[in-house]
C-alpha positions, 0 to 999 in steps of 0.5 A: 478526506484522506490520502490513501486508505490502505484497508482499515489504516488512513494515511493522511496528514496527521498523525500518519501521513505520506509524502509521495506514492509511486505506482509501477504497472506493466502488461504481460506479453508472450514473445513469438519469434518470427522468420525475417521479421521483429518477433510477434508478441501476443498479449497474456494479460496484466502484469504485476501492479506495484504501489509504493508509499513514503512518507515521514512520521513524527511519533513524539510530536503527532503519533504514527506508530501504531498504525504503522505498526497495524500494517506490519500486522497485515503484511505478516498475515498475508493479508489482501487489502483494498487500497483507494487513493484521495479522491476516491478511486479505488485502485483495487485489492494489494498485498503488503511485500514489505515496508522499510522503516529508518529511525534518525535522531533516536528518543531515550526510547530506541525510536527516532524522533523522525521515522522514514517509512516505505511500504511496498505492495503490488495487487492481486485478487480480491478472493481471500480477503478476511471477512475482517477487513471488509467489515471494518470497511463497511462500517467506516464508509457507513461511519462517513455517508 
């Protein structure tokens, strides 16, 4: 079992793994001003669903870097990714906005010997999606069952 699965990149204990996850959702509500009252609000819809996940890596010891490399490859592309947590819920379908890299104690290389990662995404349609992506999909759920 993994932590969260963002497309094809599991993020879980080793060699990729996350420390915290936090998710910031909201609902949509139009403001009607009203006379002698406290305004009306009628509800427009869901919101913006934003997701972010930290964690630390340890390249020279365990690895990391190339799947975090494979998610700047989907955020560069636009890509829509399914995103399902650990204990299998899909949360649904997010867009990489950006990820946020610190590098301390740096190798001979340029590349710390800890790597603090965030990746932000917020949710949005499923319309879109690379064919890619859902195959990769299928085959590891096929790969698991």
């Amino acid at each position: 079992m993994s932590l969260y699965q963002l497309g094809a990149v599991t993020i879980d204990t080793r060699p990729f793994n996350a420390e915290g996850a936090d998710r910031d959702a909201s609902a949509d509500f139009a403001v009607k001003p009203l006379i002698g009252s406290m305004p009306g609000r009628e509800f427009m819809g869901e919101g913006d669903d934003e997701l972010k996940i930290t964690g630390q890596l340890l390249p020279s010891k365990v690895g990391g870097l190339s799947e975090l490399e494979a998610l700047h490859g989907f955020r560069r592309g636009g890509q829509r990714l399914p995103v399902m947590r650990g204990d299998g819920r899909m949360l649904g379908w997010f867009v990489i906005t950006s990820i946020s890299e610190r590098h301390t104690d740096l190798n001979r290389d340029g590349v710390g010997f800890l790597v603090g990662y965030t990746i932000s995404m917020f949710r949005t349609s499923p319309e879109g999606a690379s064919p890619a992506i859902i195959g990769s999909l299928l085959s590891l759920f096929g790969a698991l069952a």
